[in-house]
N, C-alpha and C positions, 0 to 999 in steps of 0.2 A: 504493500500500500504506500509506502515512504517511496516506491521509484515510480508510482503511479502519479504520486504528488507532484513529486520535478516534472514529470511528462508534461503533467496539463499547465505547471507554473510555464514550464521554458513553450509550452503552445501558446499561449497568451503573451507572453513575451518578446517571443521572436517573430510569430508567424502570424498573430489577429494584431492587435496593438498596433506596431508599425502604418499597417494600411489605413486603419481608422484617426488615427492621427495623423494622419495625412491629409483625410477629409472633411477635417475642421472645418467650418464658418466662426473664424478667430474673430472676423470683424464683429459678425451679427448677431452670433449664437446659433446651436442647430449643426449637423451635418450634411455633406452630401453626399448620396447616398445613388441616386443615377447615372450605374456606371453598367457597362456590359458584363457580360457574367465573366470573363477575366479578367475585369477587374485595371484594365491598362486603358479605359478611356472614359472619363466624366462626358455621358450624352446628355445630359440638363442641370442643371441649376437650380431648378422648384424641388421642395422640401413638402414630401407628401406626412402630413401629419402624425399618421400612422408609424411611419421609422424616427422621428424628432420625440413623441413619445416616450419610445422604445432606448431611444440613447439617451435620454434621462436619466432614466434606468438603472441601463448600464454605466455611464459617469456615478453615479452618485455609488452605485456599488462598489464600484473601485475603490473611491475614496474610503468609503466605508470600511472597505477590507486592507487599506494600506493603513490605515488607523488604528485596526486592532490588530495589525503586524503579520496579518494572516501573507499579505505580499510584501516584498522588501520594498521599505524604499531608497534605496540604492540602486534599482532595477530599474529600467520602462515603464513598470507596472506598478509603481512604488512615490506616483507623484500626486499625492493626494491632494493637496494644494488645488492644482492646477485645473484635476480633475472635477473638483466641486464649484469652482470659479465658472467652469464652462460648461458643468450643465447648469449653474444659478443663472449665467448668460441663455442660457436656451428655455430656461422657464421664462425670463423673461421674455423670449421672442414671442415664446408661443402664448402669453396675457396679454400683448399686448395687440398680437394680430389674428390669431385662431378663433375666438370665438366670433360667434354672428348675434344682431340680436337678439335672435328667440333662445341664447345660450348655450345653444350645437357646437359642435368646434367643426370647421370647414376642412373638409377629403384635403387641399393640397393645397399651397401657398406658394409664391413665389421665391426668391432667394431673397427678399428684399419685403417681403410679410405680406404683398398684395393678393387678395382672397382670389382662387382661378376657381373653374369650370373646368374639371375633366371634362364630364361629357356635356356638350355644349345643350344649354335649356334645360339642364336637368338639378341646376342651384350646386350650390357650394359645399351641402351638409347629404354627402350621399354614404357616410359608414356611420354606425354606431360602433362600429370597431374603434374607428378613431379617436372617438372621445374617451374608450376603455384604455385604450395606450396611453393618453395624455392624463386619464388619472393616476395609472401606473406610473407611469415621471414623474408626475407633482409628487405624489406620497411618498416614493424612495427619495427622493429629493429632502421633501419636509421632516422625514424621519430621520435623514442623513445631518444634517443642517440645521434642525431641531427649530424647524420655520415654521411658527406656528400660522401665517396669515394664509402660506402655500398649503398647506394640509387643510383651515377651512374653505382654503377654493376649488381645495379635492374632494372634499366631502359633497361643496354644493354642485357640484359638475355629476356625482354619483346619484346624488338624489334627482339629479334631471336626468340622468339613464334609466332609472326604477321608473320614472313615471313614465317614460316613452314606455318601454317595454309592457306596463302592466295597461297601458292605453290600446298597445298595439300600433303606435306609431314609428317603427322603426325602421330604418334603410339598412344594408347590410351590405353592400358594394364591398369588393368584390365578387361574392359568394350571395345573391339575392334569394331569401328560398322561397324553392317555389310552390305554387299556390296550392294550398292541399295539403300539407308537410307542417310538422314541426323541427327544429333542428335543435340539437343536443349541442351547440358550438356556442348558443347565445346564453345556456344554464354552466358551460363551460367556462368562456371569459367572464362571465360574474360572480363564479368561486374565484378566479384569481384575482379579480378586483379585488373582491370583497375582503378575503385574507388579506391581502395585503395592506389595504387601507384599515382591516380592522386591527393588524399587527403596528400600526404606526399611531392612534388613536390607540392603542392603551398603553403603549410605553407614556406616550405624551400623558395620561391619566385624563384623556377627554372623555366626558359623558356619554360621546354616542360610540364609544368602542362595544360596549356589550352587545349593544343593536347592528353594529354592523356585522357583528359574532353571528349572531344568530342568523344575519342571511348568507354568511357562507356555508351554515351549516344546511340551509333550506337548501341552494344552489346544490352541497355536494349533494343531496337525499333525492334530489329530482334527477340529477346523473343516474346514481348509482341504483335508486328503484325505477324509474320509469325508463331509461334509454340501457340500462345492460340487459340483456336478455337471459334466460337458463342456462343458455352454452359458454357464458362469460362474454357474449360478442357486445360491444358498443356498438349501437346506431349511429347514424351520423344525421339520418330524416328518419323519420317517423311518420306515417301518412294519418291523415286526422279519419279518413275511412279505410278501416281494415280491408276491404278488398280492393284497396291499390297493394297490398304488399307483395304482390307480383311484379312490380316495377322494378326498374333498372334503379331509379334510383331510392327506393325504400332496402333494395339488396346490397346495396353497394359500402362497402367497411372501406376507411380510410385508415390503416394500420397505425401509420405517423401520429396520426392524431389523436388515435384512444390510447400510443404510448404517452402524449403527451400529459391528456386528461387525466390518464390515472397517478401522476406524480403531482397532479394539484389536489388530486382526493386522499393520496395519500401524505401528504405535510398535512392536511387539514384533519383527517382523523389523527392522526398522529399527535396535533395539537389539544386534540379534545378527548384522547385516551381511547379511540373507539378500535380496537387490535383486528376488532372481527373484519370491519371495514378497509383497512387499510390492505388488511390479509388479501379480502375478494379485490382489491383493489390491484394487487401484485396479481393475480393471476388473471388477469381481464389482460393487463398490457403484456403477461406472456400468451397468452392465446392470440394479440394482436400479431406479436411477431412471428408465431407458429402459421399465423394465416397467411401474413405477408410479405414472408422472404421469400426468396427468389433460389429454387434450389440450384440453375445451371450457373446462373452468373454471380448468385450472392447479392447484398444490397435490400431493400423494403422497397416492394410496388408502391405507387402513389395510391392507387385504390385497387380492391378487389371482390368478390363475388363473396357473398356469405359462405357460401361453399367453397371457396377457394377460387382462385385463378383468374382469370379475364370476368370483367362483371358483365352479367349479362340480367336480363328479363323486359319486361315490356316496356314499350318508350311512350313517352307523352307528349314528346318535342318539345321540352324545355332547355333554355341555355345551358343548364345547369348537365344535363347529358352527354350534351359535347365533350362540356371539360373534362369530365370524366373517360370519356371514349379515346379521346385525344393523349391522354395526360397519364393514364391508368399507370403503364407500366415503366415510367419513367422514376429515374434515381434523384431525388431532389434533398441538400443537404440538409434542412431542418428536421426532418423524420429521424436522420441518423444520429444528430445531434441529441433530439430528446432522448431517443433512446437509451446513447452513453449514460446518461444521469439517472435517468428514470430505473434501471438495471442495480445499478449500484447501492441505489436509495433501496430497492425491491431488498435486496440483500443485507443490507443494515436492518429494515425491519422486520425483515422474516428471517434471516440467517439459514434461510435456503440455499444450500449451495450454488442450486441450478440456475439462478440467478448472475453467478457470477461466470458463468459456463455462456449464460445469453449474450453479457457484455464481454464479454472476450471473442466470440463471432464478431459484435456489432462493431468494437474496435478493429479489428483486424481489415475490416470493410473498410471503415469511413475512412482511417488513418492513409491506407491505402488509395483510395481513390478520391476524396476531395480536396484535398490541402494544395494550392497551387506551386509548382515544379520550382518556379520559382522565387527565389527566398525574396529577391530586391522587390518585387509584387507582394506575397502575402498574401493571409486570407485564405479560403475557398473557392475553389470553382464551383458554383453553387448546383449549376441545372445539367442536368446528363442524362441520357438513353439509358437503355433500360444495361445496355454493355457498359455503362460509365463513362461515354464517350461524351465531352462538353457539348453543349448547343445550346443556341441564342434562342431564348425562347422565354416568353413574359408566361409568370406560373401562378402569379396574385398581382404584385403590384409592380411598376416598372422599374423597380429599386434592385440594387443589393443590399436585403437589409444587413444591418450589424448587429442584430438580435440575438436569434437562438444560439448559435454559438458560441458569442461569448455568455451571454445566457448561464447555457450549460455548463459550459467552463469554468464559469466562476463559483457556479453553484458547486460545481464536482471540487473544487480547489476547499469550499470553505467544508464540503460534508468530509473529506479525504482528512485535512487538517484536524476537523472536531477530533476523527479517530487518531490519528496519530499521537495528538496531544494525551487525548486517552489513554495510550496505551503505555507512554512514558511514563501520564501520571503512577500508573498500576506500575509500573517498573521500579520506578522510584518508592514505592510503598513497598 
């Protein structure tokens, strides 16, 4: 586990860090993030909400973990300083130009804060994804930096997501669902709000931390009872009439994503002592990977058949089937990234072995085929065939985000670290 540690310290170090501080907006605050999938040419300048969020995030956690020593700071990855300085500059970009009147935060902004229009006539506020990222920034942020004014414009920004949602006013670009369908991705990113705004709300000793508790625990109950089924599978739609579930897309399992879900269900049992939970929890995301690895080439399909394999059953001519048709058996790196963590966490709280047998597959993959060749670039090549071959190809948004993987990374750095320190302590006793 101690040469696991250096791994992921010196990948962070060497090989994500470099590129991303590269991508600074020093002037204004915010990154950019608009580059082809190798990473060697910035094709725009606009700053889609969604990834500015996201590197909040990521900044304030750095600092976070160069502060309690968890990364050197004598390293790259050790400049905490500097780090909280520029995402405090990126919350500010995004207060003072993201939001729209009616208190939405706008899909995508200029480099320069001016509200655009992806799609032309269709307004400024087309994700509620978006506004879920920019709470995630504010609240690492506030928790980081112990700001209390940023954490009340995280909470008010959360209660205008509960009331869309419970109104039924919500956009969902890029992933719109379709009509007839419920989706497990919107009870999804509201456990991860939710913990995390209510893990920053009670250190602060704020009054609404118990209430935000209690909706990540509703969010995890609606995952884990309503969208897991008998065989451990995660839906990803739900059809509001049971005899659509002959559709292509009521059959359709996105692996990636129920590994990713069940590592938010399990911090969040794990926070509330619920073992049983956490337990079906680890084996939901190993059935994900039993379903969706690739025996000839290795790697997670993007999506697959409840049964396995190429997804098939009836079509309804929705957007939403294309992408899937299109997209199924491609290698895209955020899947493989959740997985490394999710694995490891699986194994901490179950001390299943086989867990660590999962993440020794999934590492031998990813390490192997996305880290780009070379070192002066950095990074990941993100988007690949289904052979791990790159290709230019938009899979959500036209970004390279700089999320999940350092994400993962950092998470795998501080859960690898807890233990080590552990085991010295026990050593020393």
């Amino acid at each position: 586990m101690n040469n696991l540690l250096s791994f992921y310290r010196d990948q962070l170090q060497r090989n994500l860090l470099p590129f991303w501080l590269r991508a600074l907006d020093r002037t204004r605050g915010g990154v950019y993030t608009c580059y082809n999938n190798e990473g060697t040419e910035l094709l725009s300048t606009d700053k889609f909400t969604w990834s500015q969020g996201r590197f909040v995030w990521i900044l304030s956690r750095l600092a976070d973990l160069c502060e309690r020593g968890v990364l050197d700071e004598r390293s790259p990855g050790g400049q905490a300083a500097m780090y909280l300085e520029h995402a405090g500059k990126t919350v500010r970009f995004l207060m003072e130009h993201v939001f729209l009147k009616n208190g939405n935060c706008a899909y995508v902004l200029t480099e320069t804060g001016e509200k655009k229009e992806l799609i032309p006539g269709q307004g400024y506020d087309l994700s509620f994804y978006a506004d879920c990222f920019v709470v995630l920034g504010l609240t690492e942020f506030a928790r980081v930096a112990g700001d209390r004014d940023v954490l009340e414009r995280a909470l008010q920004l959360y209660g205008s997501i509960e009331r869309r949602l419970q109104a039924g006013k919500i956009r969902s670009e890029p992933y719109p669902v379709p009509d007839g369908y419920v989706s497990q991705s919107f009870a999804m990113i509201m456990l991860n709000v939710s913990q995390e705004l209510a893990e920053a709300l009670e250190r602060a000793g704020h009054p609404n931390g118990a209430g935000i508790r209690s909706r990540s625990l509703y969010y995890m109950n609606e995952i884990m009872d309503k969208f897991v089924d008998g065989d451990d599978l995660l839906a990803e739609l739900l059809p509001i009439d049971g005899r659509d579930g002959d559709t292509l897309l009521a059959r359709q399992i996105a692996p990636g994503h129920s590994i990713e879900c069940m590592w938010f269900v399990m911090k969040e049992a794990r926070k509330l002592g619920l073992s049983e939970t956490a337990g079906k929890a680890a084996r939901v995301a190993k059935k994900a990977f039993d379903i969706g690895w690739d025996p000839i080439y290795g790697g997670l399909y993007r999506y697959v058949d409840r049964g396995g394999g190429e997804p098939q059953g009836r079509m309804i001519g929705d957007r939403y089937e294309a992408l899937i048709c299109d997209t199924w058996d491609m290698k895209i790196w955020w899947p493989h990234s959740e997985a490394l963590y999710t694995f490891l966490l699986s194994y901490d709280l179950t001390q299943d072995s086989q867990f660590l047998d999962l993440y020794s597959r999934m590492h031998d993959y990813a390490f192997r085929t996305f880290p780009h060749p070379d070192p002066a670039i950095g990074e990941w090549i993100q988007i690949r065939d289904r052979q791990g071959v790159p290709i230019q190809k938009t899979v959500a948004l036209p970004v390279k985000d700089p999320y999940h993987i350092m994400r993962n990374v950092l998470l795998t750095i501080e859960l690898l670290d807890e233990k080590a320190s552990a085991t010295s302590t026990n050593a020393s006793d």
